[in-house]
C-alpha positions, 0 to 999 in steps of 0.5 A: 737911316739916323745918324748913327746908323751911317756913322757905323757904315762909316766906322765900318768902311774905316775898319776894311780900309785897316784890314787891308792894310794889315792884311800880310801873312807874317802880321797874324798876331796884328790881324787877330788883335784887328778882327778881335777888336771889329767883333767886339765893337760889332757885337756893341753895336748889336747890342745897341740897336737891339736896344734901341729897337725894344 
């Protein structure tokens, strides 16, 4: 695993420590922005290592 490959797991440990905070159910409009903004960077990183891979 490089670097980059741990600072993602890293970025994502950070990103359940956030959905749990703003996990409430009167907070849906936060939490959508929230899981919007974790699968575009998500699909980023995909892009990346499949990139990276080829």
């Amino acid at each position: 695993m490089d670097s980059r490959q741990s600072g993602y797991l890293l970025e994502l440990r950070y990103a359940f420590k956030l959905l749990r905070l703003y996990f409430f159910p009167n907070n849906l409009l936060t939490l959508t922005k929230f899981l919007y903004l974790v699968l575009s960077k998500f699909s980023e990183m995909l892009r990346e290592l499949s990139s990276y891979e080829g």
